[in-house]
Backbone as ProteinMPNN parsed JSONL, in Angstrom:
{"seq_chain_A": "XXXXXXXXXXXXXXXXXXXXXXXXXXXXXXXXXXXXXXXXXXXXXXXXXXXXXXXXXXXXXXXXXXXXXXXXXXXXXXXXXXXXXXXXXXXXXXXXXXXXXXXXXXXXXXXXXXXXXXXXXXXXXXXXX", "coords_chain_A": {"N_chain_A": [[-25.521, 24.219, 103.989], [-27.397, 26.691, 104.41], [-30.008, 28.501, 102.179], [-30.846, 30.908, 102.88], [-28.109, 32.625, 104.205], [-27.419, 33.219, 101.671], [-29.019, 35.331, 100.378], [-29.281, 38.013, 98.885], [-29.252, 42.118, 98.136], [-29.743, 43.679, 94.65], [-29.914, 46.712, 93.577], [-31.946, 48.098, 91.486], [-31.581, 50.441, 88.086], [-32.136, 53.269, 88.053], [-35.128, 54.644, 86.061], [-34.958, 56.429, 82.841], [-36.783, 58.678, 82.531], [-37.062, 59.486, 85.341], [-34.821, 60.077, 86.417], [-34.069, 62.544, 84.215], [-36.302, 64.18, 85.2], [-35.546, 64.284, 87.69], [-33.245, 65.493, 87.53], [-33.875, 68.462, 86.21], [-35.436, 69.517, 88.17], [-33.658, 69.675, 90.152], [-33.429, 67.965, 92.451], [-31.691, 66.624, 95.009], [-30.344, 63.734, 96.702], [-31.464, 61.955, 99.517], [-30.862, 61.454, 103.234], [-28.957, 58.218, 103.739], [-29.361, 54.859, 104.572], [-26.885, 54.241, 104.902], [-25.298, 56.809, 105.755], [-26.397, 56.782, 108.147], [-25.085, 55.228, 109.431], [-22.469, 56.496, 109.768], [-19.325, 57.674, 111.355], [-19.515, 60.559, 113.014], [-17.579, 63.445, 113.278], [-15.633, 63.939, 115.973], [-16.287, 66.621, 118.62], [-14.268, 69.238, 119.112], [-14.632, 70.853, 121.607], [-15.41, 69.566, 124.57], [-17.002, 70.188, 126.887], [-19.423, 71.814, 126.348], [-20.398, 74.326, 127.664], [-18.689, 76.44, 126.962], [-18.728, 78.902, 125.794], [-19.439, 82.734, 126.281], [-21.767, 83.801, 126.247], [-23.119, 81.259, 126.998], [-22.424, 80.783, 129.718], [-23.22, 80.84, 133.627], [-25.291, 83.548, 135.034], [-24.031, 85.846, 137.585], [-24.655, 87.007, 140.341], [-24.508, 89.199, 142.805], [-25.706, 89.408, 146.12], [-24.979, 89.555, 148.467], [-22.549, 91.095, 151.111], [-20.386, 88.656, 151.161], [-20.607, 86.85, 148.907], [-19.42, 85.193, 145.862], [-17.865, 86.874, 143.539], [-17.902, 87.4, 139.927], [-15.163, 87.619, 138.675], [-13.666, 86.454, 140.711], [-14.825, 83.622, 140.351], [-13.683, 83.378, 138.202], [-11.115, 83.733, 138.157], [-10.449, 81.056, 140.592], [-11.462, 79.155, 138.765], [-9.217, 79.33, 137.022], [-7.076, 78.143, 138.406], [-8.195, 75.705, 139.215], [-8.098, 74.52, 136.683], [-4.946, 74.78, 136.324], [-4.546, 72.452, 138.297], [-3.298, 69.424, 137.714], [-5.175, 66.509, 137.156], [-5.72, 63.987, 139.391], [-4.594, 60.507, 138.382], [-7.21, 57.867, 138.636], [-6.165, 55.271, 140.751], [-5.669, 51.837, 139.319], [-7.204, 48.732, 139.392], [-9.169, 46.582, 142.426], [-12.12, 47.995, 142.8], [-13.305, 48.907, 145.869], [-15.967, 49.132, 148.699], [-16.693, 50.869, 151.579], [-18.219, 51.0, 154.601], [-20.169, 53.273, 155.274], [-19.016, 55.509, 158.525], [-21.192, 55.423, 161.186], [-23.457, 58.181, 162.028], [-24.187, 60.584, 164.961], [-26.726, 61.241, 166.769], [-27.594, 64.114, 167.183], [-26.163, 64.727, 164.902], [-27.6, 63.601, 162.727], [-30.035, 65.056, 162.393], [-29.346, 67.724, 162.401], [-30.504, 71.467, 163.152], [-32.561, 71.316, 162.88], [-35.831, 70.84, 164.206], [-38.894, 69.282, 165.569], [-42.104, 69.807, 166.874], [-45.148, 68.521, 168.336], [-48.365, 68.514, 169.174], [-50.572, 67.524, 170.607], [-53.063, 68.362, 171.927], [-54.457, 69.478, 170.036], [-57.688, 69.562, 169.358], [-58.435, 69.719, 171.933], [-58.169, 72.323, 172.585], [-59.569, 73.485, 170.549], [-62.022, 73.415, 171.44], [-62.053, 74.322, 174.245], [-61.977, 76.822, 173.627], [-64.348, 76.956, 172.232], [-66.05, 77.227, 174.299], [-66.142, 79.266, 175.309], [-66.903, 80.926, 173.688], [-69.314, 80.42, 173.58], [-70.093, 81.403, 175.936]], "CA_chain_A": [[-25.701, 25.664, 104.004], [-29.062, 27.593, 104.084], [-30.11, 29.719, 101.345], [-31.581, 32.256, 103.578], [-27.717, 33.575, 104.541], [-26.839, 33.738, 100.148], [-29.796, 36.393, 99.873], [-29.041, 39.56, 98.446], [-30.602, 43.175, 97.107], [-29.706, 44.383, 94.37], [-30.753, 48.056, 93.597], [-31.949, 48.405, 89.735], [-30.987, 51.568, 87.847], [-33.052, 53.873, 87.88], [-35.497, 54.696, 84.435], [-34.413, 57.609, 82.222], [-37.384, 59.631, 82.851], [-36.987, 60.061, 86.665], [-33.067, 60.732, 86.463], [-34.792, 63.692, 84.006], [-37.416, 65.047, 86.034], [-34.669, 65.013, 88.986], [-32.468, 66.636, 87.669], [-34.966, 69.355, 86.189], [-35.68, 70.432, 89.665], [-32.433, 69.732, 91.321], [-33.651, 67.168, 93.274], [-30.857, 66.365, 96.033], [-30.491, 62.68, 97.247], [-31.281, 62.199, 101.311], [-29.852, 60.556, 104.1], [-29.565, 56.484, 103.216], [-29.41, 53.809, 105.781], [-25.123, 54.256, 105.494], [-24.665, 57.818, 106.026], [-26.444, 57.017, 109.42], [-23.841, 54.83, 109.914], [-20.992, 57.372, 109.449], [-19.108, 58.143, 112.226], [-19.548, 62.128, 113.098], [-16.221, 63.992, 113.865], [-15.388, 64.283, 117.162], [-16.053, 68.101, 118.877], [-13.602, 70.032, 120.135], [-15.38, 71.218, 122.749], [-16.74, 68.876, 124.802], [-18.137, 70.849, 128.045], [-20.147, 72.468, 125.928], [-20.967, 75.768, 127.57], [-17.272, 77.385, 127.394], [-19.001, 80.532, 125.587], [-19.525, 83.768, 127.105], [-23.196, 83.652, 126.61], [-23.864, 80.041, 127.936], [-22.05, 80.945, 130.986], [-24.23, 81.339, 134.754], [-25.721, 84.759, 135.456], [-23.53, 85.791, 138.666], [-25.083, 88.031, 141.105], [-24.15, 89.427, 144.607], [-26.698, 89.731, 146.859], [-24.267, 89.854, 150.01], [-21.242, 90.633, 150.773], [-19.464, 87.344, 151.144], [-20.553, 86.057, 147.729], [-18.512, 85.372, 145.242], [-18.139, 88.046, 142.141], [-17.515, 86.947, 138.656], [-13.545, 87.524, 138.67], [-13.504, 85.29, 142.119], [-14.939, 82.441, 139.842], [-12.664, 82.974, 136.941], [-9.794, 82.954, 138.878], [-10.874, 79.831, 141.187], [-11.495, 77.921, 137.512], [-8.093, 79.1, 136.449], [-6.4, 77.485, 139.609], [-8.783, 74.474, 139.026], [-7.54, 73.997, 135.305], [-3.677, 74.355, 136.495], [-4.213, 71.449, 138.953], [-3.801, 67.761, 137.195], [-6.146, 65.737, 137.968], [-5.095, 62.727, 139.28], [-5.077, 59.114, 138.01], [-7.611, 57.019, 139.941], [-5.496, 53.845, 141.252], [-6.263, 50.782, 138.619], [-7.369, 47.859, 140.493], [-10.152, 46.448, 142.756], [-12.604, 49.069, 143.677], [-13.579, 48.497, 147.444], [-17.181, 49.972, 149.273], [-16.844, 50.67, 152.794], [-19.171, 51.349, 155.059], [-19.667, 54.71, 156.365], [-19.309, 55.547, 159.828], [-22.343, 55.953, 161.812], [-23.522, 59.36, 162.599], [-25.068, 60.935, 165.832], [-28.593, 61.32, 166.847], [-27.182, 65.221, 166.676], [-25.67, 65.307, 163.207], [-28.707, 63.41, 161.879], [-30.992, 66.548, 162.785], [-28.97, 69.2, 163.118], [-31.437, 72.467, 162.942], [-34.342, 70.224, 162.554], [-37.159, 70.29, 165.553], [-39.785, 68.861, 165.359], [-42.797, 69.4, 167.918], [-46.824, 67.497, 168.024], [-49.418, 69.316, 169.659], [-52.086, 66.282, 170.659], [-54.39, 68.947, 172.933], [-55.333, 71.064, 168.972], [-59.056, 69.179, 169.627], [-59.072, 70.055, 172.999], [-58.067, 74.048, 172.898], [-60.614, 74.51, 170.433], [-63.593, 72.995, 172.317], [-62.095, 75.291, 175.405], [-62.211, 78.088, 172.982], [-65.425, 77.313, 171.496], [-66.758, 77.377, 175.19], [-65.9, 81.032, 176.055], [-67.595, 82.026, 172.602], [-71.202, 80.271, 173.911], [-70.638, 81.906, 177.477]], "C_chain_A": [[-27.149, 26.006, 103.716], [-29.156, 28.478, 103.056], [-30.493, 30.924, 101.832], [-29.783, 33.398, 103.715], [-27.188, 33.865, 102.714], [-28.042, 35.05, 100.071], [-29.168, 37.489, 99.825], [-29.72, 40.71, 97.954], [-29.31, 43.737, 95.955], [-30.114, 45.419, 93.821], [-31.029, 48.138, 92.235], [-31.624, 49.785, 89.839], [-32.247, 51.73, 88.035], [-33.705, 54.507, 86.591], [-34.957, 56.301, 84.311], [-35.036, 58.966, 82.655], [-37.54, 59.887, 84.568], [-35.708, 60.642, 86.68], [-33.728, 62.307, 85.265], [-35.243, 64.566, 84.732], [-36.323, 65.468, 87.48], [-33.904, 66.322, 89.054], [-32.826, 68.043, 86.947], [-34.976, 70.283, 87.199], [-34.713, 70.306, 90.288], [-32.865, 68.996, 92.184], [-32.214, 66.384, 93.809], [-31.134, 64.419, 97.026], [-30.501, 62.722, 98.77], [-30.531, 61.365, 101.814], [-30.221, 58.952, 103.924], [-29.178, 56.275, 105.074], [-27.685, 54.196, 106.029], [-25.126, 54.98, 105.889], [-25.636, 57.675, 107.773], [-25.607, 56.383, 110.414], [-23.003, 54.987, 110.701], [-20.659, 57.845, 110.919], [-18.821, 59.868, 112.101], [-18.142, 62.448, 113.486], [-16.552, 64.696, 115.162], [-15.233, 65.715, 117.483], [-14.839, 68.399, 119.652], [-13.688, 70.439, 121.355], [-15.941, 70.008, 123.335], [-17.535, 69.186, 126.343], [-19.243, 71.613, 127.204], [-21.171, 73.562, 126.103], [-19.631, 76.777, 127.704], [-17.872, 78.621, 126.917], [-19.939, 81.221, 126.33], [-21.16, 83.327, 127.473], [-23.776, 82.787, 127.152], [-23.692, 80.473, 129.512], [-23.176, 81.602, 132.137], [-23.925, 82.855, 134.658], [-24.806, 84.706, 137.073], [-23.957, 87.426, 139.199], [-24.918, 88.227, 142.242], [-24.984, 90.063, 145.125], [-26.034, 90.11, 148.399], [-22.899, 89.833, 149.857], [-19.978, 89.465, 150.862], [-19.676, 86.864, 150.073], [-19.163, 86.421, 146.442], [-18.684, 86.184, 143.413], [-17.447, 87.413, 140.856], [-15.98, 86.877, 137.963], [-13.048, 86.574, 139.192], [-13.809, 84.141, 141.042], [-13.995, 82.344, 138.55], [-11.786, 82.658, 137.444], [-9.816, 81.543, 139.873], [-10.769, 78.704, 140.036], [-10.352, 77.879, 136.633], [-6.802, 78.461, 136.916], [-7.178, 75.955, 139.01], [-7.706, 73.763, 137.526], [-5.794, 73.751, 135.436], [-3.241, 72.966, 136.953], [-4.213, 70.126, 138.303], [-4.368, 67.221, 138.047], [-5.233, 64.422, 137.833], [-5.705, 61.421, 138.856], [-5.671, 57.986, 138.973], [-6.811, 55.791, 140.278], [-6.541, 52.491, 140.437], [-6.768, 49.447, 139.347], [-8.664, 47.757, 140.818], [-10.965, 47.603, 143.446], [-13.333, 48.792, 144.762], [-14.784, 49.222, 148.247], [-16.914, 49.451, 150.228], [-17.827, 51.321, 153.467], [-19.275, 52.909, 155.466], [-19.897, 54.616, 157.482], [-20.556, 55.795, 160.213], [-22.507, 57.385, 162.594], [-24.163, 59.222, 163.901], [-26.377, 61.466, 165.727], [-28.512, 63.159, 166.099], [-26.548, 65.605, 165.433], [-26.762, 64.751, 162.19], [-29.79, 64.891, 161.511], [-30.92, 67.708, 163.229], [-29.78, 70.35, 162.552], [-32.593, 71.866, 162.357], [-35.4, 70.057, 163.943], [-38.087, 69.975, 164.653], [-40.695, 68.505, 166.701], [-44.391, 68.983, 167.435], [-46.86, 68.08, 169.23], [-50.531, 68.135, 169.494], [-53.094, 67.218, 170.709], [-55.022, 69.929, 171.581], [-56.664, 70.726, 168.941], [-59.441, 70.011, 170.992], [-59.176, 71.822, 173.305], [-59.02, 74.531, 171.631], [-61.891, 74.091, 170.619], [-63.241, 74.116, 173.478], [-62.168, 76.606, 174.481], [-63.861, 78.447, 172.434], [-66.477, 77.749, 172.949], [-66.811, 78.763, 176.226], [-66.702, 82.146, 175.068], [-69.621, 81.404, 173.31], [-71.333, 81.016, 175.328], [-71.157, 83.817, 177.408]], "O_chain_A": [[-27.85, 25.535, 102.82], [-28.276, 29.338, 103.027], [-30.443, 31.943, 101.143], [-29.856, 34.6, 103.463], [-26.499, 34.876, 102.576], [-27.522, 35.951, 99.412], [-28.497, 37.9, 100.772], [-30.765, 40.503, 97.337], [-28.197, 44.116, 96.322], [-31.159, 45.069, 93.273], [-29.962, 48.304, 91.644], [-31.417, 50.403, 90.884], [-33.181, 50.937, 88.153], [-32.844, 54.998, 85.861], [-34.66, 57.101, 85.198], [-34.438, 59.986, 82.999], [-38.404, 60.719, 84.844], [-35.62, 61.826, 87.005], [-33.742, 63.314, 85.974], [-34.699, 65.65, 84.941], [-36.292, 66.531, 88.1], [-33.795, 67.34, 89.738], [-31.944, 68.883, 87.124], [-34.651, 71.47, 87.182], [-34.776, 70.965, 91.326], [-32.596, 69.583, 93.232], [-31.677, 65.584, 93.043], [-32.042, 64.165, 97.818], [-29.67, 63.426, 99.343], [-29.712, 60.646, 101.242], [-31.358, 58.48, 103.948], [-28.927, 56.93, 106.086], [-27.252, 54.409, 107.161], [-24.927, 54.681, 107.067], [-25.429, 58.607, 108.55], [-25.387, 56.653, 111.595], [-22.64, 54.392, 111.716], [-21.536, 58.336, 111.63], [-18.065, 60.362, 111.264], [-17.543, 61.554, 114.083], [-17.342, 65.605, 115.416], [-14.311, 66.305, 116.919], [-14.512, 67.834, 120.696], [-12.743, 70.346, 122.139], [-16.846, 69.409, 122.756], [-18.463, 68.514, 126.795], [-20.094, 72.051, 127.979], [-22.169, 73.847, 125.443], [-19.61, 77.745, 128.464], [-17.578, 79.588, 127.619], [-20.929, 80.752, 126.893], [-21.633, 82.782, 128.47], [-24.803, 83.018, 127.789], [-24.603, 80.497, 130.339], [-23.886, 82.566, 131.851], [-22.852, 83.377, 134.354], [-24.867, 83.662, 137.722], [-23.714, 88.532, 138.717], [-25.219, 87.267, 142.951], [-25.19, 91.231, 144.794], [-26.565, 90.82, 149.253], [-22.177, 89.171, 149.112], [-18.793, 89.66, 150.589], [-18.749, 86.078, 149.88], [-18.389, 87.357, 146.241], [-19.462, 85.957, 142.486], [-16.325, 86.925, 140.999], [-15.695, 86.23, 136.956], [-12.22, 85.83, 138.666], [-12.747, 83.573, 140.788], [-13.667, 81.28, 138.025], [-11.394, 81.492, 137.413], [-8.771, 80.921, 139.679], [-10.195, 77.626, 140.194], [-10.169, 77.019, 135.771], [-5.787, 78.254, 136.251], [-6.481, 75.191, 138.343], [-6.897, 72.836, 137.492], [-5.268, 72.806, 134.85], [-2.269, 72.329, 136.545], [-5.326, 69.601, 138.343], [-4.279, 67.271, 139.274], [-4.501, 63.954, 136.961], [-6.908, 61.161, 138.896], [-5.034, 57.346, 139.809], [-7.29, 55.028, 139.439], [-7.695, 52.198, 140.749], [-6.179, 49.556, 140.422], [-9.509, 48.36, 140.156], [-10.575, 48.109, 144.498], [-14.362, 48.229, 144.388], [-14.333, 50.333, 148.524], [-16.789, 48.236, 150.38], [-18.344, 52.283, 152.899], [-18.338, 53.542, 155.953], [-20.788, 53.856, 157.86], [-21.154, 56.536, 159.432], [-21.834, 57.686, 163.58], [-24.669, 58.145, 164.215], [-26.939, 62.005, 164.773], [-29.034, 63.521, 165.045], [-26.466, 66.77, 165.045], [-26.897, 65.23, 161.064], [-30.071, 65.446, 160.448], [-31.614, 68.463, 163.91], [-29.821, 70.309, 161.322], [-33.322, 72.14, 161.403], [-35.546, 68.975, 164.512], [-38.183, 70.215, 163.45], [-40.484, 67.553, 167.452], [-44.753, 69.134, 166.269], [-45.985, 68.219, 170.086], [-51.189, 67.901, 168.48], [-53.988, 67.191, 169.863], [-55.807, 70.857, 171.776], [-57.255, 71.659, 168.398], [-60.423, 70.74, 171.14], [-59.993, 72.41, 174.014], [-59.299, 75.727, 171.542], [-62.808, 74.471, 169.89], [-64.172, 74.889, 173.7], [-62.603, 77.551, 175.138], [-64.428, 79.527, 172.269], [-67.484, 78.441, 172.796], [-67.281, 79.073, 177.321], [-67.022, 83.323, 175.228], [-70.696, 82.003, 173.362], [-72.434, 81.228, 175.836], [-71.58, 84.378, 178.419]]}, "name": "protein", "num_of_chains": 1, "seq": "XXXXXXXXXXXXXXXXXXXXXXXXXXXXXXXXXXXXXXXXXXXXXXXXXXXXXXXXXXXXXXXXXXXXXXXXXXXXXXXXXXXXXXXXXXXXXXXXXXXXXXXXXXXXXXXXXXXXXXXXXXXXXXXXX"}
């Protein structure tokens, strides 16, 4: 056996005249090495913006948006529905299908203009004439 794992601390008392002077001023012991330990009690809450005031700003700018009743009721449908239990087991990655050239870039152009050297040399040559 090693002597290194018998080592120990122990803490001396503490002298008369500091336990005095502490408690004099009310001096309050801090946080030790255990109490960081300590397991905290579990919140109640744990989304942690259920109150009013955390809650999004909801504003209607058009009329199809949705108004601040529309989302309560939507999240009170949500909360009825159980959620279901994912299936225990091997989880499996498949590929995704391959998209079209058209669903890659849908509302996306994109045009190149080579001749922007050449239209402003023909421009610059109507300002020297």
């Amino acid at each position: 056996m090693s002597k290194k794992s018998q080592v120990s601390y122990v803490k001396p008392a503490e002298p008369a005249f500091l336990s005095r002077f502490k408690e004099r001023i009310g001096y309050r012991e801090g946080p030790t090495v255990d109490t960081k330990r300590e397991q905290l009690p579990a919140s109640e809450d744990d989304s942690g913006s259920d109150k009013e005031d955390e809650q999004p700003r909801v504003i209607v700018l058009k009329k199809g948006d949705l108004t601040a009743e529309e989302v309560a009721t939507i999240k009170e449908e949500l909360k009825e529905v159980p959620e279901a239990d994912p299936e225990v087991g091997k989880i499996i990655f498949r590929k995704p299908p391959k998209r079209s050239a058209e669903e890659n870039y849908f509302g996306l152009t994109v045009t190149s203009s080579i001749n922007i050297g050449l239209e402003k040399s023909s421009h610059s040559s109507y300002l020297n004439e």
